[in-house]
N, C-alpha and C positions, 0 to 999 in steps of 0.2 A: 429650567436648568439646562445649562450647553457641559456637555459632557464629550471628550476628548479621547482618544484612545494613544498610550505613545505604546509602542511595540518594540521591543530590545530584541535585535537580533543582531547584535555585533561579534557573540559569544563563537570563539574556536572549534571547542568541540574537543577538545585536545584528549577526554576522559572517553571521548565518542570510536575515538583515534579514525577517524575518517579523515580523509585527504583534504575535503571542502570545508570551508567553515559548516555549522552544525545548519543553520536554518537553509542552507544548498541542498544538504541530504535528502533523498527520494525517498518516498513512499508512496505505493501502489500509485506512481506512476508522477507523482505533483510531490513540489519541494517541501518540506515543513515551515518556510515561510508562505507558498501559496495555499496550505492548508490552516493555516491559522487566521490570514487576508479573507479565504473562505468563509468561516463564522463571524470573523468581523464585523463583514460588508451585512450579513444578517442581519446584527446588531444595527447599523445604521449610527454610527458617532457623528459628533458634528465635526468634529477633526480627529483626523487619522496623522500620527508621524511614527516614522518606521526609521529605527535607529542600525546604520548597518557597518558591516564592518569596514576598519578603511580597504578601499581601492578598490570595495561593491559598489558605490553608490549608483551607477549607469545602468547597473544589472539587477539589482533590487527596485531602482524604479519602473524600471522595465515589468517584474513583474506582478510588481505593486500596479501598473495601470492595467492590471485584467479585470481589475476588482473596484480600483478607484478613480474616480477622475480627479477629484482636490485632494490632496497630501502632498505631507512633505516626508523626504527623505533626509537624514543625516547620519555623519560619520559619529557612530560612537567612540569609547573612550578605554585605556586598560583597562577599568575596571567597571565591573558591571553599575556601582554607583556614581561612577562619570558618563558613562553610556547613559542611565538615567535622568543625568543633569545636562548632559545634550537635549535630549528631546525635551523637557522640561521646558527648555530655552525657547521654544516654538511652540508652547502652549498659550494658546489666548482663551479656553472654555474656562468655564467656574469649577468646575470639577473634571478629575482624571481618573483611566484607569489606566495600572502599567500591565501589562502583558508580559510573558515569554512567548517568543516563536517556537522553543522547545516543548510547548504545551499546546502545541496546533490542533490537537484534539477534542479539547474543551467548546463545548456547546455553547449558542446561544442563550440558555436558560439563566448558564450561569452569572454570563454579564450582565442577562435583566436583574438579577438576584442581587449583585454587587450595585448597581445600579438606583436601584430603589431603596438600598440601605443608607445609600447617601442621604438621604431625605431627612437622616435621622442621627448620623454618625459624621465624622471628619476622618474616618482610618476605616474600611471595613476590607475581610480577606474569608474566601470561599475556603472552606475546611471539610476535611471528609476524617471518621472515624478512623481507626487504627483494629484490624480484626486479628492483629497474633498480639500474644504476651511480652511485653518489656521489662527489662528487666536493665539496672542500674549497675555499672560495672566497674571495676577500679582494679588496673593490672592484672587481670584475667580471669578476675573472682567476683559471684557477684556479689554487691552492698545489701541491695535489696529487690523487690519484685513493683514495680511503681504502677499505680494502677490506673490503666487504662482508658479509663470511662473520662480521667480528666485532661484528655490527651488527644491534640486533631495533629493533622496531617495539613500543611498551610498550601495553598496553591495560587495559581493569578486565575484572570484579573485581579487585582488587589486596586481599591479605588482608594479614592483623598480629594477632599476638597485642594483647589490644588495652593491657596496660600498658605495653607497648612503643610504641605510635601515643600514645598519652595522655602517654609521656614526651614526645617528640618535639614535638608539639604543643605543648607546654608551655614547650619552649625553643626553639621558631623565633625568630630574628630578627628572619626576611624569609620573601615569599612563594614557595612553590615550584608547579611547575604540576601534581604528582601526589605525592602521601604517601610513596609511595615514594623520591624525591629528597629529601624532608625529611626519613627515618631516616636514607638514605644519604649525606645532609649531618655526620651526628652519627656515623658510624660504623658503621650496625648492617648486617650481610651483607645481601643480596637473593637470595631463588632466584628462578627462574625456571621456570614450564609454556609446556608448549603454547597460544596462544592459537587465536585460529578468524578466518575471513575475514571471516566474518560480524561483527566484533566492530569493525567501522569506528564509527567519532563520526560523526554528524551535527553538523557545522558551517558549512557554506558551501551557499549552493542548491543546488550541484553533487551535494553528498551526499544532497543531500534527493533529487534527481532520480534518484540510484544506488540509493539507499532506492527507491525508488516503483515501478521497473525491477523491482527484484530480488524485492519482496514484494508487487506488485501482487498485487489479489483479481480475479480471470480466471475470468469463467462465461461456457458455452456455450450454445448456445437455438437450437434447428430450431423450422419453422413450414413448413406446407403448404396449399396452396388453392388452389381449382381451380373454372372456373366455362363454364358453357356459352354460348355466344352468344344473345344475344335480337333481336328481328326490328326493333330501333329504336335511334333514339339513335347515338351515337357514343363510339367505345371510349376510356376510358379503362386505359390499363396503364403502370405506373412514373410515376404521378401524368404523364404526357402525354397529348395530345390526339392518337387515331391516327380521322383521319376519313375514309378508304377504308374502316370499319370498322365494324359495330353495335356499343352496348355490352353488354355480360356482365350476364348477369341477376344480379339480388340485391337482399338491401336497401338498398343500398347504390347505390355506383358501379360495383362489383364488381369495381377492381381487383386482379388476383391478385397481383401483383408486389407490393405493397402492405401487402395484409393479409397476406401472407405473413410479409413483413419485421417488420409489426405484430406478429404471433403469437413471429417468433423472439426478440426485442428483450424481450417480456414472459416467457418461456418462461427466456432466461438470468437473471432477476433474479426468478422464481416469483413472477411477477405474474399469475398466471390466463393467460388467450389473449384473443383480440378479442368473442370472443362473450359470455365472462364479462363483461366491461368494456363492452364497447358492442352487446348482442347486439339482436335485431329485438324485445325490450321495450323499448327505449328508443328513441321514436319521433323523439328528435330530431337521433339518426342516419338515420333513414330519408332513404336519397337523398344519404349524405354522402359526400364526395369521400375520396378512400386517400390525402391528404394529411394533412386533416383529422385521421386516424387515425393516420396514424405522429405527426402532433405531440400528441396526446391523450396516444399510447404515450411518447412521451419524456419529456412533464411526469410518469407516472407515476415513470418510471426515475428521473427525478430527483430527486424528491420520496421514492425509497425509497434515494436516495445513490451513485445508478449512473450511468455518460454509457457513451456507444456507443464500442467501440472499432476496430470493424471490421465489414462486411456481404457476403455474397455471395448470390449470389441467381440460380436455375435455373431457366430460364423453358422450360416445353412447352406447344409448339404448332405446329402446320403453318404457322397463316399466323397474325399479319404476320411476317414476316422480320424478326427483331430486329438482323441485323447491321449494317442502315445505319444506326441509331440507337442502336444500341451506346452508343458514348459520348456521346451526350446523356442517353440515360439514367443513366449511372454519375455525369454530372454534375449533375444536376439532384439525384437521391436524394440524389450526397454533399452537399449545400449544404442540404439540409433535413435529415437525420442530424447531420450535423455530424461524419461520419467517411468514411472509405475504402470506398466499395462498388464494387463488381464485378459485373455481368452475363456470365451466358453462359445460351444458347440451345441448345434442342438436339429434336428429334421423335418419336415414338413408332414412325416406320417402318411404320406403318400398324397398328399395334396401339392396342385399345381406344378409349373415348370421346372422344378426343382426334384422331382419325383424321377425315381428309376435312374439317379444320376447323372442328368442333362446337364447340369451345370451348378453352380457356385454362388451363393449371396452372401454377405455380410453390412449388417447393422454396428455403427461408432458411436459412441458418446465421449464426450475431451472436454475438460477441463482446462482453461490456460486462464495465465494470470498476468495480469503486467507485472512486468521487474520492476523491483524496487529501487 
């Protein structure tokens, strides 16, 4: 059996209320049309067509060919079952499956699932339980309580033989909101597979926000630096002014709390470290504050598609005593991060160069995330 994939992704988004058509939207970092192309390509269809909105088509093929090298693109249509009868029109396999791009989530399992029911069906649609109580309503009261257990949740791929979807098509009426309701309008059985969790639509910002939760891109990055006391100046550490205090030698300002955080922030998004980026060749850091330096580090992060998602940061030293300033500190770094950091302090017990209060270490840990 040749089996076809047509992909609808013409849909506005209008309910999305995003600026781009709905399948342009990002997620942790890739469109929800190149996370759907993603499982796709899994899949392995004989034919792939990707129905797109008008005045995409150059940019949907664009990046339709990361994933494919045979398909077609075409312009869908107002309504989602003219969008459907576009791609339709470029079907040559025995069987289809239609897709949403708003369900770019959905696994490969699922289209073996849909897949192998053809073997046995001419309509099948992946369905997942229903786990709250429904209940039957009529002007704000309810009828009754309707139970559950005979009750799915319908989702794509939805397959069809496709002279069976090509009939159906052919004699609609009226619109229906999934192909499946349109053969089932005219008669023809429906099976039913397993569907997957994962196989939720993006439709309302909520879902975008459940989307970005669930597939967030989450990297880790340690950073360590440590610096000895110099006999002048005043210490700068967590970009403040501690001036019972000399500052820490370096090229710098020699905050450790600082470059440290610097180092990890670059370290989760494999941006080099502080030295690569701003090391004692480039003179006009010399003498530059660890403020400075964490915003340098951010415009990279951002500029490679990553924001801060979280900071902690492990400050060793005898003296100063970090715990009255604690939270000035956590508050000052969070307000120039632009995320959650945390301080804690802690001594070496009189072991090594850090003893008798020679000098200053601090240990990072950073979380960054690509934006969505």
């Amino acid at each position: 059996m040749t089996v076809a994939v047509v992909l609808v992704s013409a849909g506005k988004g209008a309910r999305l209320g995003a600026s781009v058509p709905k399948a342009v939207v990002s997620v942790a970092g890739k469109t929800l049309l190149e996370l759907s192309l993603m499982h796709i390509s899994e899949f392995k269809p004989d034919q792939l067509i990707v129905v797109a909105p008008e005045g995409l088509t150059a940019e949907f093929e664009r990046l339709t060919a990361k994933f494919f090298l045979d398909f077609k693109v075409v312009t869908g249509g107002s309504t989602r079952q003219k969008s459907v009868a576009a791609g339709m029109n470029e079907v040559t396999s025995d069987f289809v499956l239609v897709h949403d791009a708003a369900r770019a989530f959905t696994p490969k399992e699922v289209f073996d699932r849909v897949k192998g029911a053809l073997e046995w069906a001419d309509c099948v649609v992946p369905t997942i339980k229903l786990s709250d109580t429904v209940k039957q309503v009529n002007d704000h009261w309810v009828d009754k309580t309707v139970d559950r257990n005979q009750l799915r949740l319908v989702q794509t791929p939805q397959g069809f033989r496709v002279s069976t979807l090509r009939d159906g098509l052919a004699r609609a009426t009226s619109d229906f909101t999934d192909e499946a309701g349109l053969l089932e309008s005219i008669g023809v059985p429906t099976a039913t597979v397993d569907g997957h969790e994962h196989g939720f639509k993006v439709t309302t910002p909520s879902d975008l926000e459940r989307a970005r939760a669930i597939f967030a891109d989450v990297r880790s990055g340690i950073g360590v630096d440590a610096h000895q006391f110099s006999d002048a100046g005043t210490l700068m550490l967590g970009c403040l002014e501690w001036p019972a205090y000399p500052l820490l030698s370096g090229h710098s300002d020699g905050d450790a709390v600082a470059h440290a955080i610097v180092d990890a922030l670059l370290a989760a998004a494999s941006l080099g470290d502080i030295g690569s980026n701003f090391g004692t060749d480039r003179p006009e850091y010399q003498g530059a504050s660890g403020e400075l330096f964490l915003r340098e580090a951010l415009g990279l992060l951002s500029d490679a598609g990553f924001e801060p998602a979280n900071v902690s940061v492990q400050v060793v030293a005898d003296e100063p005593k970090i715990g009255p300033r604690r939270l000035e500190i956590e508050q000052h770094l969070s307000q120039i991060i632009g995320a959650p950091v945390s301080v804690l302090a802690t001594t070496t017990d009189g072991l090594g160069f850090l003893a008798d209060s020679r000098g200053i270490a601090a240990v990072a840990t950073s979380l960054v995330r690509m934006r969505g």
